[in-house]
C-alpha atoms as one frame of an Amber mdcrd trajectory, in Angstrom:
protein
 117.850  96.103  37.696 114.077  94.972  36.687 113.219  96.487  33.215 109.807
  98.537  33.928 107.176  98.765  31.372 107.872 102.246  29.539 103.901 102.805
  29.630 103.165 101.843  33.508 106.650 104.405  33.980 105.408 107.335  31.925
 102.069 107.168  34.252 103.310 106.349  37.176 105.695 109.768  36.178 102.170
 111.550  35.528 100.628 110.364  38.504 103.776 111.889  40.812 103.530 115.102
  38.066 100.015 115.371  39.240 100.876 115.370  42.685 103.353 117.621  42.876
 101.309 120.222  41.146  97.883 119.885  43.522 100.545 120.264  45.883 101.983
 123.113  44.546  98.662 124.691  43.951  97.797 124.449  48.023 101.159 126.223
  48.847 100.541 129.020  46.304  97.603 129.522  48.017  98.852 130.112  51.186
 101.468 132.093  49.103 104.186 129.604  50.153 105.550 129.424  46.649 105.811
 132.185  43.928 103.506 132.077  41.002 106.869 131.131  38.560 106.960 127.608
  40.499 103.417 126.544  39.967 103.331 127.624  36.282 106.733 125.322  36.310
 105.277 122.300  37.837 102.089 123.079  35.178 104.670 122.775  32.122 105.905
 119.753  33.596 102.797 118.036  34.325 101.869 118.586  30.568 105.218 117.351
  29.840 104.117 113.762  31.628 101.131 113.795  29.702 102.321 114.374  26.331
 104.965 111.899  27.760 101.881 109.206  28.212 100.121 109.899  25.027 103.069
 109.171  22.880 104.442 106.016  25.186 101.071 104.767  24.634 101.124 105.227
  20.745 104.596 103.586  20.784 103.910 100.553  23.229 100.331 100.165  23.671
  98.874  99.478  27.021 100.534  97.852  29.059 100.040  94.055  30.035  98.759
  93.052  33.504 101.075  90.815  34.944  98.590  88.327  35.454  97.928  88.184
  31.392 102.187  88.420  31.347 102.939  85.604  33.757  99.388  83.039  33.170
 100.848  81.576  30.412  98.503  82.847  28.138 100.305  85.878  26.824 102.621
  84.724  23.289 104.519  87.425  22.655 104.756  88.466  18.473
């Protein structure tokens, strides 16, 4: 298994958080979904994003695999 980088995770997690809730919004809408599931995917979305924030305090940004792999990254 291929360790990820805990900040490119926790946005790639609000990216598919995003999704799922401008998603979510279309089929509430068309009243495919209840009101209960949208507010759900809402919390959860703000979840990922508190998620982010605080990955980002811990970890930084992350480094671009070019900067990782160039030869020119030293780690501390």
């Amino acid at each position: 298994m291929v360790a990820m980088d805990p900040v490119i995770q926790a946005q790639a997690n609000l990216k598919e958080a995003e999704r799922q809730f401008k998603h979510a919004e279309e089929q509430f809408q068309h009243d495919e979904i209840p009101k209960e599931r949208l507010d759900e995917l809402s919390r959860l979305r703000d979840i990922a994003e508190e998620d982010l924030r605080r990955t980002e305090k811990v970890f930084g940004t992350p480094i671009p695999d070019e900067a990782r792999w160039s030869g020119n990254f030293r780690p501390a």
